[in-house]
C-alpha positions in Angstrom: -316.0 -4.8 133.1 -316.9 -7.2 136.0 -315.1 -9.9 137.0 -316.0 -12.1 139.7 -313.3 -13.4 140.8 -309.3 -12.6 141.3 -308.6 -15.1 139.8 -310.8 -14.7 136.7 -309.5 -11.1 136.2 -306.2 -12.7 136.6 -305.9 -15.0 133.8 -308.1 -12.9 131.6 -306.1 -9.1 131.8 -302.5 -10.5 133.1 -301.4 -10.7 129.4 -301.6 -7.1 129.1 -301.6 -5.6 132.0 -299.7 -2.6 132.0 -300.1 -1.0 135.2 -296.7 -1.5 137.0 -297.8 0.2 140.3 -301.5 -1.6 141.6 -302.7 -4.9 141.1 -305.9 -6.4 140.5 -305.8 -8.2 144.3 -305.4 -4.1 145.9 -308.2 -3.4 143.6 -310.4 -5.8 144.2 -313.4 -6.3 146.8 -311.9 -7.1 150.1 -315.1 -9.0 151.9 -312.8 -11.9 152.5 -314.9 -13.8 150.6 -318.3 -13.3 153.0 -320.2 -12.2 150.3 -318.4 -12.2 147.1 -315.2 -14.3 145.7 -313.2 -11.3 145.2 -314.8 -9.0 142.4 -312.7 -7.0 140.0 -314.2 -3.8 137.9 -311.5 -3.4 135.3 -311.6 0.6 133.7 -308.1 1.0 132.4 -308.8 4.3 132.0 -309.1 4.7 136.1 -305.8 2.5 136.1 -304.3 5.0 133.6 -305.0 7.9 135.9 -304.0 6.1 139.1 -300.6 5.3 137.7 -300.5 9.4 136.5 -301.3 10.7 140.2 -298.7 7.8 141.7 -295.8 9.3 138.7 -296.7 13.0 139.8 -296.8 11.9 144.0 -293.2 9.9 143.1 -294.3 7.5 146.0 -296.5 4.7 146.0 -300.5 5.2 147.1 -301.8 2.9 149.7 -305.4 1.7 148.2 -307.0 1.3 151.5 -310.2 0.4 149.5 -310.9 -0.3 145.7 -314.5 -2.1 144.3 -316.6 -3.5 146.5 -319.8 -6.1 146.1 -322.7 -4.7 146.8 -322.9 -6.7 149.8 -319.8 -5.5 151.3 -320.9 -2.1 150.4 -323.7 -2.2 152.4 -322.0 -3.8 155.5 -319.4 -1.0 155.8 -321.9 1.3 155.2 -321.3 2.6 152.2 -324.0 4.3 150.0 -326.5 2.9 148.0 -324.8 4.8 144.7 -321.4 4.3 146.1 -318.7 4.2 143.0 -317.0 1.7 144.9 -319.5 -0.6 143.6 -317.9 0.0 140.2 -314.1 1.8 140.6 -313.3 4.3 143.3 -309.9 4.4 145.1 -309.4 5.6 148.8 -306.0 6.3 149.4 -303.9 6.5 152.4 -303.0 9.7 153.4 -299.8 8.9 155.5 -296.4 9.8 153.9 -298.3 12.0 151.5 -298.8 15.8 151.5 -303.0 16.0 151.5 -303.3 19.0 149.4 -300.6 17.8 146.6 -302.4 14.4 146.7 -305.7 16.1 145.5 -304.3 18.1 143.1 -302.4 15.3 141.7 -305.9 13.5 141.7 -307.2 16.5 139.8 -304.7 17.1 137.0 -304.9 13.0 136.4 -308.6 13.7 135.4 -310.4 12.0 138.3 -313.6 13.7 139.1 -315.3 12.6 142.7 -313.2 13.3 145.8 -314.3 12.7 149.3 -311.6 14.2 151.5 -311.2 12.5 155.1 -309.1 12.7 157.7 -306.6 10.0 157.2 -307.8 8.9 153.1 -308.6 10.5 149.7 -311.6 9.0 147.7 -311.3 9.3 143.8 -313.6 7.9 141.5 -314.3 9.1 137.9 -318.3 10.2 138.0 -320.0 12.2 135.4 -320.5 14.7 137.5 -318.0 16.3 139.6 -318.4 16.4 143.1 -316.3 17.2 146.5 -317.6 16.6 149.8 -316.2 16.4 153.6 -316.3 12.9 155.5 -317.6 13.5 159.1 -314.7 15.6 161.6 -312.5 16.2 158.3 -313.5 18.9 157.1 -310.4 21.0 159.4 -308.1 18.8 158.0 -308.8 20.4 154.7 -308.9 23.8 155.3 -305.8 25.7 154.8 
């Protein structure tokens, strides 16, 4: 479900949230407000999962990006199809151990993983897919 604003998704969901660990602001676009007022995609089913891998990692995950507008997308050059224009999560790989990230990211269910050199992607597409983001494909070989 789309909201369009923080603050929307805010007063709507915060009665039962239920996600201890990530918030609706980490989630949300992060344009700043150039081309969107701070869009939320709520799929508690992706929270579920996030909070799973965060339980099995014991540490908190550093969303470095969650939904973006489509605008925003396009300006960091995402693709057309991105998930991020829905849910997708890239998360920081510092403090964590890369392969026991992915795994963790595996056993939660999640289905899409771009693996890059400092940042795991997760999103939950239909189809499963695993790609390499440019130079990081070394950092993922063992």
């Amino acid at each position: 479900m789309l909201f369009h604003c923080v603050r929307e998704a805010g007063r709507a969901l915060a009665p039962a949230w239920r996600w201890p660990h990530f918030s609706i602001a980490e989630l949300a676009c992060r344009c700043g407000g150039r081309f969107c007022g701070g869009e939320y995609w709520h799929d508690p089913a992706f929270l579920d999962e996030l909070e799973q891998v965060r339980a099995d990692m014991g540490a908190p995950l550093v969303i470095t990006s969650g939904h973006r507008c489509a605008a925003w997308n396009a300006s960091v050059g995402g693709a057309p199809l991105s998930m991020h224009k829905q849910l997708a999560a890239d998360i920081r790989l510092a403090g964590h151990h890369r392969f026991a990230l992915l795994a963790a990211a595996e056993r939660a269910g999640f289905t899409g993983f771009g693996l890059a050199r400092s940042f795991l992607h997760i999103d939950r597409r239909a189809r499963p897919a695993r790609w390499f983001y440019p130079g990081s494909e070394t950092e993922w070989t063992i």
